[in-house]
N, C-alpha and C positions, 0 to 999 in steps of 0.2 A: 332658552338656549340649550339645555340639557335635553330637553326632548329632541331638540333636531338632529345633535351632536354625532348619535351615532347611526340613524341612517345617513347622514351626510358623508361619514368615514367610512361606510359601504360603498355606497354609489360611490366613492373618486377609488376607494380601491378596484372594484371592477371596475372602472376606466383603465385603470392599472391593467389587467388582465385583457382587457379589449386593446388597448390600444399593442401589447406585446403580441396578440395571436394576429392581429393586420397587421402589422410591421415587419412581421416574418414572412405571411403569405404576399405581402409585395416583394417582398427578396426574392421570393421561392419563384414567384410569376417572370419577374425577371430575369432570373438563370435559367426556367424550364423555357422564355421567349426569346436567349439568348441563344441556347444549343437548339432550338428548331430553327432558329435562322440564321443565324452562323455556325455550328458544327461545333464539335471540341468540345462536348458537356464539361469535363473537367475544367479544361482554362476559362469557359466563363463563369463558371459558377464559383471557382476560385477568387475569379478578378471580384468578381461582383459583393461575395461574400467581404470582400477586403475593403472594397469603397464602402457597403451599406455599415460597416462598423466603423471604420475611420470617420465618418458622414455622421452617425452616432455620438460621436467623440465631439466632433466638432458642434456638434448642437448641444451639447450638455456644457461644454464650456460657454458661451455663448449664454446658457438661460442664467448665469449670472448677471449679467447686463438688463435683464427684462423686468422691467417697472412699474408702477402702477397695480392697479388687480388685477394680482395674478388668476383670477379666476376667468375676469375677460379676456386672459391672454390664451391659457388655456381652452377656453370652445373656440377661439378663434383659428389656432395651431390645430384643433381638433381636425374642424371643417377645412382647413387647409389640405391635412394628411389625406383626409377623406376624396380629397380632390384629384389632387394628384396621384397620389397610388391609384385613385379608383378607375382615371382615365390612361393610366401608364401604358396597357396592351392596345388599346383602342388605337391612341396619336402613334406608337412605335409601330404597327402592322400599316397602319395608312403611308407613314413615311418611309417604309424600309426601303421600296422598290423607287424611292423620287429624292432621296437626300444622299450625297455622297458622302457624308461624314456621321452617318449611321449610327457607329459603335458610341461618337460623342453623347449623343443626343442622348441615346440609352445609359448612360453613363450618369450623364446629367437627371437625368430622373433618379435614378437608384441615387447620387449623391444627397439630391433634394428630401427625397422621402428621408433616407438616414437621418438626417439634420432636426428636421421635422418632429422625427421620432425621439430625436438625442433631446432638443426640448421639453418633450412633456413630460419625463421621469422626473426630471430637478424641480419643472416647476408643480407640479407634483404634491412632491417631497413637503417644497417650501410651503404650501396651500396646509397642511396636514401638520406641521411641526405644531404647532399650537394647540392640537386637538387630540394627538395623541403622543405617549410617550419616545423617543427616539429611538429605546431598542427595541420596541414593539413596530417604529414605524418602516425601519430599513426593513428588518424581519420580515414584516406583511410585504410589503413594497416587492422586496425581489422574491418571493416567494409566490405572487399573483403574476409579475412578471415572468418569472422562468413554467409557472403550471399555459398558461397562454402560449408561450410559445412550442411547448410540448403538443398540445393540443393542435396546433396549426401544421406543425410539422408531422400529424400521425392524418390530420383529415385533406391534407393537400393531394397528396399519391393517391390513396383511398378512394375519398370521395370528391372531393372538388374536380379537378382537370376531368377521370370520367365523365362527369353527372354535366358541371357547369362551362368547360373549359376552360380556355386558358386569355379568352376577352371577358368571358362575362365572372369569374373568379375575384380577379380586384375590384369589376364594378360593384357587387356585391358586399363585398368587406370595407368596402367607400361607404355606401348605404349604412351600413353600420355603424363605423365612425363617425358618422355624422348622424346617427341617430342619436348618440351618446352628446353629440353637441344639444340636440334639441334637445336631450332630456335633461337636462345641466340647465337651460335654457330657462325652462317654464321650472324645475322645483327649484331652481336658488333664484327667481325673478330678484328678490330682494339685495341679495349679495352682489348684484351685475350695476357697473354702473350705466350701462347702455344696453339694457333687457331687450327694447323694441328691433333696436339695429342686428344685435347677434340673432333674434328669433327670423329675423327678412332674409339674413345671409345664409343661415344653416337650412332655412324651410327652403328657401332657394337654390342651394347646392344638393339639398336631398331633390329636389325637382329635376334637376340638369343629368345626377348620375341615373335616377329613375327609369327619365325618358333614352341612357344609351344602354342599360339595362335591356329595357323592352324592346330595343330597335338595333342592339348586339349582335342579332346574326345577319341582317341584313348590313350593318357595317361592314364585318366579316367576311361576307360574300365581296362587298365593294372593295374592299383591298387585295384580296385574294384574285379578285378578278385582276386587277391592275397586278397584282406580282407576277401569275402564271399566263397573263394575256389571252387567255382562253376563255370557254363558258364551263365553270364548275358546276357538275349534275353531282358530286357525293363529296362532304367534307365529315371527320369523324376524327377528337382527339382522342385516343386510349390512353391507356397510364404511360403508355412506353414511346409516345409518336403520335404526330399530326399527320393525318390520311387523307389524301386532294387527291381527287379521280377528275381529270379535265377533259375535254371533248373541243373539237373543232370540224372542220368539214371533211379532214382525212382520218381522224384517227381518235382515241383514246390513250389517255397518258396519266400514269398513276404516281407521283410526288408522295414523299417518307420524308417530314421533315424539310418541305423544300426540294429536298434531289430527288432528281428521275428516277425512275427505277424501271417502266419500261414504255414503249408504247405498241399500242395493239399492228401499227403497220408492218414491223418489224422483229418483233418480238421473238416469234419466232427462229430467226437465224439463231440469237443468244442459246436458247433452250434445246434446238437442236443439237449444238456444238458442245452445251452442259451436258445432253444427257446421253446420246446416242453414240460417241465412244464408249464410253465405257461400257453401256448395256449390250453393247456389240463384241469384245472383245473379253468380257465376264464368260468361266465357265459355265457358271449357275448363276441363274436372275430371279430364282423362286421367292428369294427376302429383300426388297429394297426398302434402305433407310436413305428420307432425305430430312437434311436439316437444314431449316428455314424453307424459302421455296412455297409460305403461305399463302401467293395467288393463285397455287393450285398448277402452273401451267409446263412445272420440272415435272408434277405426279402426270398431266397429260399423257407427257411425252411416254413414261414409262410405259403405264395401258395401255401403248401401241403393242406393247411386246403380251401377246399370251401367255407365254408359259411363265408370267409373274402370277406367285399365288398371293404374296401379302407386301403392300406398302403403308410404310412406318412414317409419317409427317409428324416432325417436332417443328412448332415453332411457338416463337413465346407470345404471339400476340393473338388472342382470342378474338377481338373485333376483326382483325383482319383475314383471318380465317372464315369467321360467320359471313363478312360480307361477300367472299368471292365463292364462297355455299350456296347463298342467298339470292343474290341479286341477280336476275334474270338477264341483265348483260353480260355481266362478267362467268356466269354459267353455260354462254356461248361463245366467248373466248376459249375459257377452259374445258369446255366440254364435259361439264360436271363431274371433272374428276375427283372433287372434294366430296362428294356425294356417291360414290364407287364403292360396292359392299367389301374392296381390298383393300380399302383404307382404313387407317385409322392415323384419326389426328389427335395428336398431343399440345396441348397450349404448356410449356414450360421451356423455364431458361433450357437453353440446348446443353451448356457446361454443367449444367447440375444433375439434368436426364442422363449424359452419356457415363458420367461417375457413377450412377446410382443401378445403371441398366448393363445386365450381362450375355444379353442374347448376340449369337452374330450373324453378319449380314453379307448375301454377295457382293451388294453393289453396292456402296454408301456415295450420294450427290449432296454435294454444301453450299447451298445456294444462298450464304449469308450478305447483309447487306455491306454495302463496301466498309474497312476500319477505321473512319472518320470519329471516333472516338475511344475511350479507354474500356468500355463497355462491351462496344465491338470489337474490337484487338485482342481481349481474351480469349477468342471465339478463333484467331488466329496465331494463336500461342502454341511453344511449343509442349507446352503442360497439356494443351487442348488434344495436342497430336498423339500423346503418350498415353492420355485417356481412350479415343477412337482407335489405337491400336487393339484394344482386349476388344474390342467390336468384330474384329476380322479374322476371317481365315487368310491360309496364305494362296488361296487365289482369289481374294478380294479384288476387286476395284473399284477406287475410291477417286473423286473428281472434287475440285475445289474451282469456285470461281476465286480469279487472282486478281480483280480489276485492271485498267488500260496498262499494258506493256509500255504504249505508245506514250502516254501523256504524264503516267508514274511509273519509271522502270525501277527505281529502286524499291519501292512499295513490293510492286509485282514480282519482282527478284528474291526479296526478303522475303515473302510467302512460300515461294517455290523450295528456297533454302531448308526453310524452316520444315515444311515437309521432310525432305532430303535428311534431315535430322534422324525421324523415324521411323520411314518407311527407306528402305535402301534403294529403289526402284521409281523413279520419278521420271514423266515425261511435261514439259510446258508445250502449250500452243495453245494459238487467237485466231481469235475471226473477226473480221470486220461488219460490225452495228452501227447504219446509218443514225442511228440518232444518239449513238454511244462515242460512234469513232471505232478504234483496234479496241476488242476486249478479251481477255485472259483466262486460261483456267489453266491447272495443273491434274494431272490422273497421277497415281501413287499405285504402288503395290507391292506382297513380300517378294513377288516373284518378277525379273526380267518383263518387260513390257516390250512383246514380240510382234505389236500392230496383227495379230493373226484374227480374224474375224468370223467368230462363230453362228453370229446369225446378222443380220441386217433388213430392213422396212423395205419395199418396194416404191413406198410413192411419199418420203417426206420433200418439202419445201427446197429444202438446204442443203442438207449432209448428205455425200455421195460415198460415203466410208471410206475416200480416202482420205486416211488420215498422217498421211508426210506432208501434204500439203499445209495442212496447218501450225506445221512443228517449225517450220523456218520462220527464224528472225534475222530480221533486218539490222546493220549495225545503229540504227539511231531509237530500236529498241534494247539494245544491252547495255550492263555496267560493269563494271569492274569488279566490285567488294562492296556486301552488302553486311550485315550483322543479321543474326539469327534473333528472332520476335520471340521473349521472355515475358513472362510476365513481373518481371521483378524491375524491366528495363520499359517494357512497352516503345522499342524503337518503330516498331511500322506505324503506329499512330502518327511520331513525327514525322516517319516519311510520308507518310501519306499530307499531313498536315499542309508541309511545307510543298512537295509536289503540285498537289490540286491548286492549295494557293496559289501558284504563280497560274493555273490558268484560267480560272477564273475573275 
């Protein structure tokens, strides 16, 4: 008995530390599966973080009640955990686009896993009181528990979603926990009173997460085909975003997260109306800064103009850049502007670059993604505006895409404002994108915005440089009173929140 005593109090303390760093990385899968498919990284990871410890709670009360050997109770809970967390992303991407009560179902997982997990710490405990002292056993106890969870929360961002995403991630740390069943399995055969039964169920659930393991992106694909109804040719998670490139018989269309962002039949019209005021209406085009704008297709438009010597691309996502570098379709889209000897691309946060950067620029275009979260909304603050001011001279001008006037007018009002803030000189206007609807931007400047036109393209698509045509709104695109976007308040995320909500 003494020989066994203290590898046996290793192995269940790593259990310890195992089952802490999967218990995390299913939470963590579930919040980063909740803001790619619902929006609002904040409110879900808020909610969720709330359920997976309340869920916790309620499993640790509960392992009083549990009977018998606790050590068969234990691989049993194990191979459970391992089950469910492992399959969580798998069943919730199949059902996202075929269950109307969605958010439950993902709910009910994160409850379950919690519960699961709230289990095995007590019964644990209880396994281990006998073998070692109590102040030695809490000590180790949470001490293997909180090193696990540190660990999961530094290799999830990092490495996991990169490298493995965001299905094959839990099946993976499933695989684990249930390896830790089998290994419980065969070295305590003696201690178990149903040795044969637990080794069929855990060799069997490691089989089951195995085979969706191996056959993970081809699920992938089959759900994603069914959410976007199209045939996906490119899927790519970075640390920052899920990247769905779809294809059909008219067109190409690139998904962030789920939302459109553009598609190649019309694309166009958007980037014309982003880019071609203001480079028309700038005294000087010799410096253009754009931020975000990383399919490359805002830098296009500029390279139309000559007398640009250097354009400045920040954006923060580095896969997303290389792909529209790289890929021989999307390099005839864009026209290999990312690949232009007057480029230079920056992969970094845009708010941290523009604080840290004191060059100025003629033209600054912001081609960020709509503020559907707190993340993004900074990027439309008015701390943001007060920073891209030491960017400028005062014959800058500066263009912000304001999303739908039409579908969010307060969102799009609150942007415009918030400009208005720091630049004295503000004009709004939209143009209509069939696959958008009415969409928005704002130009800003120190100086009066005189529509006077110093140069202009002869042969674009769309924009005729008149630009009073696009400056009229209709009354069922205005509001009344908007609040200016703080970052202390983050009000456009709710407008935005609530707006989009109701159209979708």
């Amino acid at each position: 008995m003494d020989k066994k005593r203290i590898p046996l109090e290793l192995l269940l303390l790593f259990s310890v530390f195992v089952i802490a760093t999967c218990g995390l990385i299913y939470e963590l899968v579930a919040g980063a599966l909740a803001s790619y498919l619902l929006g609002d990284s904040v409110k879900q990871f808020s909610f969720i973080i709330g359920v997976y410890l309340f869920s916790m709670g309620v499993g640790s009360y509960f392992a009083k009640f549990i009977k018998g050997n606790l050590i068969d109770k234990f691989v049993e809970i194990e191979i459970l955990v391992g089950i469910v967390g492992g399959i969580s992303s798998v069943v919730l991407f199949i059902l996202f686009n075929t269950l109307a009560h969605f958010e439950a179902v993902l709910y009910l997982f994160v409850f379950f896993t919690g519960c699961l997990v709230g289990l095995e710490i007590p019964l644990l405990m209880n396994i281990l009181k006998d073998r070692v002292q109590f102040k030695d056993l809490v000590s180790n106890v949470f001490a293997f528990d909180y090193i696990g969870a540190l660990l999961a929360s530094i290799l999830f961002p990092l490495v996991l979603i990169p490298h493995l995403g965001i299905v094959k991630t839990p099946l993976f740390f499933g695989l684990i926990n249930i390896s830790i069943a089998i290994l419980l399995c065969f070295y305590l055969t003696k201690e178990l009173s149903k040795p044969i039964s637990l080794k069929v169920k855990s060799i069997g659930a490691f089989a089951l997460l195995l085979g969706l393991f191996i056959f993970s992106d081809k699920i992938l694909s089959y759900s994603e085909e069914k959410l976007y109804g199209e045939n996906i040719v490119y899927t790519k998670s970075s640390p920052y975003q899920r990247i769905v490139l779809t294809r059909n018989s008219r067109e190409f269309r690139l998904y962030l997260n789920n939302n459109l962002q553009f598609s190649s039949t019309d694309e166009y019209r958007y980037h014309e109306a982003l880019v071609h005021p203001a480079m028309s209406m700038a005294k000087n085009i010799d410096h253009v800064l754009i931020l975000g704008g990383g399919d490359g297709f805002a830098a296009r438009e500029v390279l139309k103009y000559k007398e640009v010597k250097k354009i400045t691309l920040v954006d923060l996502d580095g896969e997303m850049t290389q792909f529209f570098k790289t890929n021989e379709t999307m390099r005839k889209l864009n026209q290999s502007s990312l690949s232009s000897p007057k480029i230079e691309v920056i992969n970094k946060d845009a708010y941290i670059w523009v604080k840290e950067n004191k060059k100025k620029f003629d033209v600054i275009i912001i081609d960020f993604p709509d503020p559907s979260n707190y993340s993004l909304g900074k990027l439309y603050s008015l701390q943001f505006y007060k920073e891209l001011e030491r960017l400028t001279t005062p014959d800058t001008k500066m263009v912000v895409q304001t999303t739908s006037p039409y579908f969010a007018p307060k969102s799009f009002w609150c942007i415009e404002k918030t400009i208005n803030q720091i630049f004295p000189f503000t004009s709004a206007y939209h143009t209509y994108v069939p696959s958008f609807g009415e969409w928005g931007f704002s130009m800003a400047s120190s100086e009066p915005i005189k529509n006077k036109i110093y140069r202009q393209l002869p042969h674009l698509k769309y924009y005729d440089y008149d630009f009073s045509q696009l400056s009229y709104f209709n009354k069922d695109m205005k509001v009344n009173e908007v609040e200016v976007n703080r970052l202390d308040n983050q009000i456009l995320v709710r407008y935005f929140d609530e707006e989009w909500g109701k159209v979708q």
